[in-house]
C-alpha positions as CSV (number, residue, x, y, z in Angstrom):
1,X,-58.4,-4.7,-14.1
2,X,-59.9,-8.0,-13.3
3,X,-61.1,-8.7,-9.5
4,X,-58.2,-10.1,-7.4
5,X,-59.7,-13.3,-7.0
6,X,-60.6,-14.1,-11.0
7,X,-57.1,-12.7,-11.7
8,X,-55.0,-14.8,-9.6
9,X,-57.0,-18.0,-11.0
10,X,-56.7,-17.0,-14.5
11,X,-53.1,-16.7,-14.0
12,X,-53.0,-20.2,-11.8
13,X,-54.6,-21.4,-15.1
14,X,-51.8,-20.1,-17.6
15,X,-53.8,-17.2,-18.4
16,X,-50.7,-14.5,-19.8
17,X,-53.4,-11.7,-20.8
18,X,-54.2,-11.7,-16.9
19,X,-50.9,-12.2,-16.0
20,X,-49.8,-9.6,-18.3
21,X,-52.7,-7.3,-16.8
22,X,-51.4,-7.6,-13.7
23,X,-47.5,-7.2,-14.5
24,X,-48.7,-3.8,-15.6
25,X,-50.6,-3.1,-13.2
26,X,-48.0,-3.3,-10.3
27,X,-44.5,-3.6,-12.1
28,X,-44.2,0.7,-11.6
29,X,-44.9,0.2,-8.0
30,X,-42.8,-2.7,-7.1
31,X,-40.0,-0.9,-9.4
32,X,-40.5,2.2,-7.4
33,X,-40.5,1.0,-4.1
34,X,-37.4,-1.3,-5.1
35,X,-35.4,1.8,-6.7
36,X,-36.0,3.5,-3.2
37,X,-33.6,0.6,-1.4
38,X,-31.4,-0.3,-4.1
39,X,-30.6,3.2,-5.2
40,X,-30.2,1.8,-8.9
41,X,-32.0,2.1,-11.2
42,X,-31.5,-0.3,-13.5
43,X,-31.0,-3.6,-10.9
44,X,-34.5,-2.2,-9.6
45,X,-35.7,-3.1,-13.0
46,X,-34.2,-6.2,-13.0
47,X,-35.3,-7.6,-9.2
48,X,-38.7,-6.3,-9.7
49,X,-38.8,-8.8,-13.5
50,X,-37.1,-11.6,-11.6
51,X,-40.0,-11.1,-8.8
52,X,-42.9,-11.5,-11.4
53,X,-41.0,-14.3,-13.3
54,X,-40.8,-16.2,-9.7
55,X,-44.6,-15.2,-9.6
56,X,-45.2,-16.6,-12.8
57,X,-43.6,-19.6,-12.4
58,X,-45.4,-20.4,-8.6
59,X,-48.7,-19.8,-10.3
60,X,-50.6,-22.6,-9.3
61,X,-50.5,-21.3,-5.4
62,X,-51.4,-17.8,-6.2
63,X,-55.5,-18.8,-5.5
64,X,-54.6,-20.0,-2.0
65,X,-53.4,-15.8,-1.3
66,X,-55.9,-13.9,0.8
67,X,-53.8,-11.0,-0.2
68,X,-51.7,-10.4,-3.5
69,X,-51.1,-7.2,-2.6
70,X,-49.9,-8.2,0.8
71,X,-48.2,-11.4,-0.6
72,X,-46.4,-8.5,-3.8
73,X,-45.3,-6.4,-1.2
74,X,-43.6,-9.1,1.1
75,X,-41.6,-10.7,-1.8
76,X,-40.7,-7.2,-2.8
77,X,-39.5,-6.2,0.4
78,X,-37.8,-9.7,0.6
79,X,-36.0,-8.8,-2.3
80,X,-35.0,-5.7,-1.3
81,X,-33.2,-7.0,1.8
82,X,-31.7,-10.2,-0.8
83,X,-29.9,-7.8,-3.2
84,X,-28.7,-5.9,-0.1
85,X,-27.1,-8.9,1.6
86,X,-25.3,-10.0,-1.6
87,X,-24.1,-6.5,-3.1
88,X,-23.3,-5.7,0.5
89,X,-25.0,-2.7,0.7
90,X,-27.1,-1.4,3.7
91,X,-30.7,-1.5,3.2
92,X,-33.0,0.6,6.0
93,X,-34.8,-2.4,7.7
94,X,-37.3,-0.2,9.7
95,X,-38.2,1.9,6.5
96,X,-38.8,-1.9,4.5
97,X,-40.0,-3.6,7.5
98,X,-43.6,-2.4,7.6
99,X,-45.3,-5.6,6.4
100,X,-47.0,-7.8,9.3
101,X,-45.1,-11.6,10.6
102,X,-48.6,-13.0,10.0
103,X,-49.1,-12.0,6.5
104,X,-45.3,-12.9,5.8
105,X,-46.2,-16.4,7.4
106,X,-49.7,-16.8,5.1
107,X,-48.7,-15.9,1.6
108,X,-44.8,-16.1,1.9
109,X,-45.2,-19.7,3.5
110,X,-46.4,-21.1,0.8
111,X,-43.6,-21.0,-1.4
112,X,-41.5,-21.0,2.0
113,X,-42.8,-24.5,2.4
114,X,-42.0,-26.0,-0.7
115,X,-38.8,-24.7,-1.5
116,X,-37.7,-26.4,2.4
117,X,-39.2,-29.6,1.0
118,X,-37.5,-29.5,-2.3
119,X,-33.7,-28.8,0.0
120,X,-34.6,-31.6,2.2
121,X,-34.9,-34.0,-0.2
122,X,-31.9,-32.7,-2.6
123,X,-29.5,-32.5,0.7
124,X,-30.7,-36.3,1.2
125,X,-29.9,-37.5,-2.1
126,X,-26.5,-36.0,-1.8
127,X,-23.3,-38.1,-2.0
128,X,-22.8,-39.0,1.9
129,X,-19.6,-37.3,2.3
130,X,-20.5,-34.1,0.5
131,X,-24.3,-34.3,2.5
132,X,-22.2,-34.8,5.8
133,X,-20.0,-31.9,4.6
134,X,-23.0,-29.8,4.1
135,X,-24.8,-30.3,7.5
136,X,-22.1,-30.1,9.3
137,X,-21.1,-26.1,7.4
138,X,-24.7,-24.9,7.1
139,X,-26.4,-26.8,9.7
140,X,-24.2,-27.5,12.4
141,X,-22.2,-24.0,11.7
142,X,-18.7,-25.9,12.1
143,X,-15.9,-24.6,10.1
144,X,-13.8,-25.9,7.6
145,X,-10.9,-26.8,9.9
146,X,-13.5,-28.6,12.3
147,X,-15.1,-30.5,9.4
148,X,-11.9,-31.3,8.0
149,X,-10.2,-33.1,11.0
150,X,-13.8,-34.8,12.5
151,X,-14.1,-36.4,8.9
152,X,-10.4,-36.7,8.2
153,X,-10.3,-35.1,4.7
154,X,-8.4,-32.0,3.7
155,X,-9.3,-28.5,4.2
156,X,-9.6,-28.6,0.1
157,X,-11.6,-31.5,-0.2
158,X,-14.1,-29.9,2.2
159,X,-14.4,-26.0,0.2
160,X,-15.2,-28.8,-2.9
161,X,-17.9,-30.7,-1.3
162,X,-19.4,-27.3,0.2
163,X,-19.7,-25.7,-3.6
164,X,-20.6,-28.8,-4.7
165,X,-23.5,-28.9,-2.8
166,X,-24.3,-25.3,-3.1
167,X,-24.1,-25.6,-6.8
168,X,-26.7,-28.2,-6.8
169,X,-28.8,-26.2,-4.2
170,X,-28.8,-22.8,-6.6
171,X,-30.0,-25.1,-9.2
172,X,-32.8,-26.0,-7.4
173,X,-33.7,-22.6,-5.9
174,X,-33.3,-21.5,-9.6
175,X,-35.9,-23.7,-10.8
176,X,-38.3,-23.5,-8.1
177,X,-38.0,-19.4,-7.1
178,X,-35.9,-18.1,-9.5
179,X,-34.7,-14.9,-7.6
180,X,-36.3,-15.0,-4.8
């Protein structure tokens, strides 16, 4: 296998050979480690794909990681904790917590940063009722009710509004992280 450093700009580059070097390089592991949380087999498969394809698709920042290894593991273990929160299923924190804040903060960031850009700006070219909506349910944490009597709209009008704008926000998380 290539050095770290020529590999992740060869990928950066477009390079699939490297990229596909390095997919089988650590796909087994990150399978393995995810199969340990999720329990199945076959959704392991499938998070650990979705976590290269969100690799390949970010590859221009993958030069700008000290550590891939560090940088794999942490959107691996992110995962993990992901599928856990929406199959509602409890996955052991302390055993998956094991990767450092700072490296979390270094390589994670990157793509941390930029997908909080790209919902900034799509929350600000919402319509202004469903934006005001929005901020006032995920922001503000006010319920339906609350919203719904402050902006003097129904209770129905505000559930649309919210999965408007959610709709619009997978979208763009689709796009930009695909399953992270």
């Amino acid at each position: 296998m290539l050095d770290e450093k020529t590999m992740l700009s060869n990928i950066s580059m477009g390079d699939e050979s490297a990229f596909k070097e390095m997919f089988v390089h650590y796909y087994p592991k990150v399978k393995v480690f995810l199969g340990q949380f999720i329990g199945n087999q076959d959704d392991a498969k499938d998070v650990a794909q979705n976590i290269f394809v969100k690799i390949w698709l970010q590859r221009r920042l993958l030069p700008e990681l000290r550590s891939f290894s560090a940088f794999l593991y942490t959107m691996t273990r992110n995962a993990a904790i992901d599928y856990g929160r929406i199959h509602k299923i409890r996955i052991p924190l302390d055993a998956v917590e094991t990767a450092s804040e700072r490296d979390y903060e270094t390589e994670s960031g990157f793509f941390a940063k930029e997908l909080q850009v790209q919902i900034s700006h799509a929350v600000a070219e919402m319509p202004e009722k469903r934006r005001k909506v929005f901020i006032m349910s995920r922001l503000e944490g006010r319920t339906g009710k609350e919203i719904a009597e402050t902006l003097g709209i129904s209770r129905k009008t505000v559930e649309n509004h919210i999965n408007l704008a959610l709709r619009e926000l997978r979208k763009l998380t689709k796009v930009i992280i695909l399953f992270m």
